[in-house]
C-alpha positions as CSV (number, residue, x, y, z in Angstrom):
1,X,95.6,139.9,92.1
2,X,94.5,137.0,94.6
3,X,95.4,138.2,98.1
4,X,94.6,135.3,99.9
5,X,97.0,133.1,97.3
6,X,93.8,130.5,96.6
7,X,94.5,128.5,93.2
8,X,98.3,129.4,93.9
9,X,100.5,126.0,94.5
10,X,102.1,125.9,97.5
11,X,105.8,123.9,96.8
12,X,106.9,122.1,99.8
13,X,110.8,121.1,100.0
14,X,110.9,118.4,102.3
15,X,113.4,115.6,101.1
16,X,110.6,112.8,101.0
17,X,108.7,113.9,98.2
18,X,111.6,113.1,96.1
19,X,112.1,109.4,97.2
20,X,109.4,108.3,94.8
21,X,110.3,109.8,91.7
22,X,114.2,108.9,91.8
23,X,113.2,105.3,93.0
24,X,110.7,105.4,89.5
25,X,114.2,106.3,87.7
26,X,116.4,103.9,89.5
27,X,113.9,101.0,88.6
28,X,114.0,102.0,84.9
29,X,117.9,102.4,85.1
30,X,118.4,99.0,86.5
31,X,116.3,97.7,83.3
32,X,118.3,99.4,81.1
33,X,121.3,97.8,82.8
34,X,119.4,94.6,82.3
35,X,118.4,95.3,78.7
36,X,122.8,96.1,77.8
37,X,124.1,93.2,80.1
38,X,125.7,95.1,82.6
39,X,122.9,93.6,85.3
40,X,121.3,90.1,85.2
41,X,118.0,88.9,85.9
42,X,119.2,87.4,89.4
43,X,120.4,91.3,90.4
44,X,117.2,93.0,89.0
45,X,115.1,90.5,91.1
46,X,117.5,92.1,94.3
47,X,116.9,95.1,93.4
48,X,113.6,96.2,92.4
49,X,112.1,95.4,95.9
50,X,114.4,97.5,97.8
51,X,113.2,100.4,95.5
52,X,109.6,99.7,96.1
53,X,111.0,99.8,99.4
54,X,112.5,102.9,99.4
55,X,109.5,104.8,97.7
56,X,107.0,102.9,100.3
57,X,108.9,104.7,103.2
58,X,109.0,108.2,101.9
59,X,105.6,108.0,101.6
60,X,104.9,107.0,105.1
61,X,106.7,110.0,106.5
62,X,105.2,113.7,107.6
63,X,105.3,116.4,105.7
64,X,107.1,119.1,108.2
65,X,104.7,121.9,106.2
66,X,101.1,120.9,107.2
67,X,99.0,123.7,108.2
């Protein structure tokens, strides 16, 4: 047993850690939509900024769990 919890991973579950990985998805979702017609080139090149965006800004905020 480790009593002082070294080597164990400490999960934070603040929203922001999250922004990255579903913006990752989104991108590959809207080339998918691309790739089947449903989306054209013109709305992917709208698009895939405002992701980077999004994932840019989670990643600037705080974690609320620093210690």
């Amino acid at each position: 047993m480790n009593p002082n919890n070294e080597g164990a991973k400490v999960c934070c579950k603040c929203g922001h850690h999250k922004i990255a990985p579903v913006a990752v998805m989104l991108f590959g979702l809207s080339f998918l939509l691309v790739n089947i017609n449903v989306l054209s080139w013109y709305d992917f090149g709208i698009i895939w900024p405002l992701l980077l965006i999004a994932a840019a800004s989670g990643k600037l905020c705080r974690c609320c769990h620093q210690g």
